[in-house]
C-alpha positions as CSV (number, residue, x, y, z in Angstrom):
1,X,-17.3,50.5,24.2
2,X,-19.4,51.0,21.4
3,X,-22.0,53.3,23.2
4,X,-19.0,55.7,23.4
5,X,-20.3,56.5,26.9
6,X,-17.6,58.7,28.8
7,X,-16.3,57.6,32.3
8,X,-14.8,60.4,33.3
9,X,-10.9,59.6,31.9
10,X,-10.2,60.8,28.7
11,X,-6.7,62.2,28.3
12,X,-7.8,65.7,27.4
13,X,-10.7,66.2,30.1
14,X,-11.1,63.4,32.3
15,X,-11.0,64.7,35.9
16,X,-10.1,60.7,37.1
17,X,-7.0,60.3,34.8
18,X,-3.9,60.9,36.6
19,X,-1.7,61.4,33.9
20,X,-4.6,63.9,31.9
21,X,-4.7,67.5,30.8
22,X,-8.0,67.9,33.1
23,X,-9.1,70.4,31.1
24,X,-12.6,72.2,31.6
25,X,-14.4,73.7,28.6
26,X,-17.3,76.4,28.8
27,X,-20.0,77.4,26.2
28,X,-19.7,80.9,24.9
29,X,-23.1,81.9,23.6
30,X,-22.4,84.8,22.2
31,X,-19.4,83.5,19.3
32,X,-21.4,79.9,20.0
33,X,-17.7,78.8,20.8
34,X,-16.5,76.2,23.3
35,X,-13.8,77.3,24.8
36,X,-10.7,76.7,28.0
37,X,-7.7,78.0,29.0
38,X,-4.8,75.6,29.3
39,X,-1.3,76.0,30.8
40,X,0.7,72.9,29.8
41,X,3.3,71.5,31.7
42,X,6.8,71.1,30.7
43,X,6.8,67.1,30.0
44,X,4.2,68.1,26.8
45,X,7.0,70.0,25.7
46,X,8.6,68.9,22.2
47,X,11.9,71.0,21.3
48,X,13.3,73.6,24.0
49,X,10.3,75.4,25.8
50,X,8.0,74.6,22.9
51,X,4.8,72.6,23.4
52,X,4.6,68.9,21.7
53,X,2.6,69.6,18.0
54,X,0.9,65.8,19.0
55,X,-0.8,68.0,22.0
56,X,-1.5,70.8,20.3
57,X,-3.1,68.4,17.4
58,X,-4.9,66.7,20.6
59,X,-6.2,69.6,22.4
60,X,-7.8,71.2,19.0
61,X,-9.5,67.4,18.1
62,X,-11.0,67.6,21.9
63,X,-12.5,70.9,21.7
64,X,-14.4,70.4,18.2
65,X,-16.0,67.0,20.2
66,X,-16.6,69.4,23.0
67,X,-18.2,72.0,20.6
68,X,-20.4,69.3,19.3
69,X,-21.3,67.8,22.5
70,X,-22.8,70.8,23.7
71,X,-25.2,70.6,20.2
72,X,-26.4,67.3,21.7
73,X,-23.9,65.4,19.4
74,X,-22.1,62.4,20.0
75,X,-19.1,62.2,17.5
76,X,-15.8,60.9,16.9
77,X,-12.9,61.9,15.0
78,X,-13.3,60.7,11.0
79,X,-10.4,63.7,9.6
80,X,-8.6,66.6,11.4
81,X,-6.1,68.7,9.7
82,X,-3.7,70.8,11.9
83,X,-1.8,74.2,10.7
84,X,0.7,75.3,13.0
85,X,1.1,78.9,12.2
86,X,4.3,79.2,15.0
87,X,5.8,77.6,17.6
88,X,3.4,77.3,20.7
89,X,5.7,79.1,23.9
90,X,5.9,76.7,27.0
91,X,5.3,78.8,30.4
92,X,2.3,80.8,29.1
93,X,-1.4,80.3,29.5
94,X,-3.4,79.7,25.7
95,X,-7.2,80.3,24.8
96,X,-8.8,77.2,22.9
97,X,-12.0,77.7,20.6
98,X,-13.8,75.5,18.6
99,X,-16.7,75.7,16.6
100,X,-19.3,73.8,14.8
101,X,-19.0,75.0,11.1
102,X,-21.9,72.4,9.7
103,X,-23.9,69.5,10.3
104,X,-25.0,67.2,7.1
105,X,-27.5,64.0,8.4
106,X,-24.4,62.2,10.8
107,X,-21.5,64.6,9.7
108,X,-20.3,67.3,11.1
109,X,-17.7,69.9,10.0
110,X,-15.8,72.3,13.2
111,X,-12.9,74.4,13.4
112,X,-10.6,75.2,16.6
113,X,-7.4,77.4,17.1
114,X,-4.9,77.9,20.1
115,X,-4.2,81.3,20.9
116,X,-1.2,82.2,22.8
117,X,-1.5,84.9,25.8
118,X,-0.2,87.6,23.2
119,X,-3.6,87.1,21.5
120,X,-1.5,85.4,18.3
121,X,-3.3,81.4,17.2
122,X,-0.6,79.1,17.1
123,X,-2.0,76.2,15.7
124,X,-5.5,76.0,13.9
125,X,-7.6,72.8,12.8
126,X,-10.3,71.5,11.0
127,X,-12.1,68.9,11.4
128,X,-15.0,66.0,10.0
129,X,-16.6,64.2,12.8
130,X,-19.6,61.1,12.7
131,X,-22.3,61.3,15.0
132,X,-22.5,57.8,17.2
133,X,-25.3,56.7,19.2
């Protein structure tokens, strides 16, 4: 474990985990944004037809690794701070982004959102992460 080497089932993207998101991630150049579009199921809901704000925190943590990872970084997770702006509709497809923001010797600073199909973020983050390996 403490290579942090991924085996293909992390909750979030790992194609192997049966109870995962399986979500797939690719690299816009142009905004030099990771990004995926997610449909969640109704068991991550929280209230009524309103998406769980643990997966919502999840999904925005993921995509700042992601954004990272595609730098050549391996990081984890030292602070993240969520806003949710407004509840996050069930039964809609969202857009994800996340961004690297800086990178200081081992940390590095990103930023995500969740974008609901009406083109409105939801939820945004922030986030410190430490390079490993």
């Amino acid at each position: 474990m403490k290579d942090f080497n991924p085996d293909n089932y992390c909750f979030v993207c790992g194609q192997a985990n049966p109870i995962g998101l399986k979500l797939t991630f690719e690299y816009n150049n142009e905004t030099d944004e990771m990004i995926s579009q997610i449909k969640f199921a109704q068991h991550f809901q929280g209230w009524e037809n309103v998406l769980h704000g643990g997966i919502i925190s999840t999904v925005l943590d993921e995509v700042m690794v992601k954004a990272a990872a595609q730098k050549g970084i391996k990081c984890v997770t030292a602070e993240l701070n969520v806003r949710f702006k407004k509840p996050a509709i069930m039964d809609q497809e969202f857009t994800l982004k996340g961004k690297i923001t800086e990178i200081r010797r081992r940390l590095i600073s990103a930023e995500a959102s969740l974008i609901a199909s009406d083109n409105i973020s939801v939820a945004s983050a922030s986030g410190k992460f430490v390079q490993v390996g």
